[in-house]
N, C-alpha and C positions, 0 to 999 in steps of 0.2 A: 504494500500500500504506500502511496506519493507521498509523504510531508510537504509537498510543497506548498508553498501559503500564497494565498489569491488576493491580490490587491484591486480594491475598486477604481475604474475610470477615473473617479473625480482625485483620489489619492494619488495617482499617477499623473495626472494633467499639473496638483497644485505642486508634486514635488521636483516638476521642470521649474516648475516657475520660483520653486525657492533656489535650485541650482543656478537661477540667471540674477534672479534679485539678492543674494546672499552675500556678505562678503568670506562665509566661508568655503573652504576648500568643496566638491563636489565628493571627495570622502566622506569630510565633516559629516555633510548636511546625509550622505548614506546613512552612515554610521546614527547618527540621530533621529533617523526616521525607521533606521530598524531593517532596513534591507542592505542589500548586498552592493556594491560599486558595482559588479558588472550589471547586475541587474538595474539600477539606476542610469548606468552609460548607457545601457539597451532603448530604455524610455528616452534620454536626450537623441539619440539616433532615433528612435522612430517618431521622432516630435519633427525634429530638422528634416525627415524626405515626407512628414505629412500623414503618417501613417498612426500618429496615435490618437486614440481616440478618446474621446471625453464624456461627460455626461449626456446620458441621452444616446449615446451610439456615435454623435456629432465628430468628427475630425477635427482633433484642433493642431494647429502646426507651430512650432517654435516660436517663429514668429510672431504670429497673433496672440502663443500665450505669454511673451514677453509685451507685447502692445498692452494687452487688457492689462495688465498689471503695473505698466504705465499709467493707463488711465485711469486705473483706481486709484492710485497714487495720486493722481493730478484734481482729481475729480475730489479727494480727501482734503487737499491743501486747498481749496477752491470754496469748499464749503467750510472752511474756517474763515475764512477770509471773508465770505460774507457774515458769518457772525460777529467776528472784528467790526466790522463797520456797521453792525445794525446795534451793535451794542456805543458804538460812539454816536450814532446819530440820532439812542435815547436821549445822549447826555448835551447834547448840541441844542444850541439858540434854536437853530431850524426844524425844531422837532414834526412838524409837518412831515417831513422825511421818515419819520422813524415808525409812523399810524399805523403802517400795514403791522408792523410786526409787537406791536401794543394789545 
């Protein structure tokens, strides 16, 4: 009988995407998520020719899961920033500005 242990789609899609946003080593982040480096370099090669797949059955490609994870990133610092300024433009003479978020 196989010991071999079965990782979900989305487990494999998010641990490309810690190997490109990490600063640690692509061992490291193996090693801390509990599988194997070869097993880990298999997922970054089959992410880079398009072949791995995500939740949903969906193909997601190196690429794109380094983009999305750009834009989460951007989209996170984006949405602080309008809290930044809705919180100053409680505090502002021109509070007119600030009514929507009152």
């Amino acid at each position: 009988m196989s010991t071999r242990k079965r990782y979900s789609d989305e487990f494999k899609v998010e641990a490309v995407k810690l190997t490109e946003t990490s600063s640690a080593t692509i061992a490291t982040v193996a090693k801390e998520l509990g599988v194997s480096l070869a097993t880990l370099n298999e997922w970054r090669a089959r992410a880079k020719r398009g072949k791995l797949r995500g939740p949903g059955g969906k193909v997601v490609s190196f690429k794109d899961a380094s983009e999305m994870q750009r834009l989460k990133r951007e989209n996170a610092r984006l949405q602080k920033e309008v809290e930044i300024l809705k919180l100053a433009a409680v505090g502002s003479p021109h509070r007119y500005f600030a009514k929507e978020s009152l």
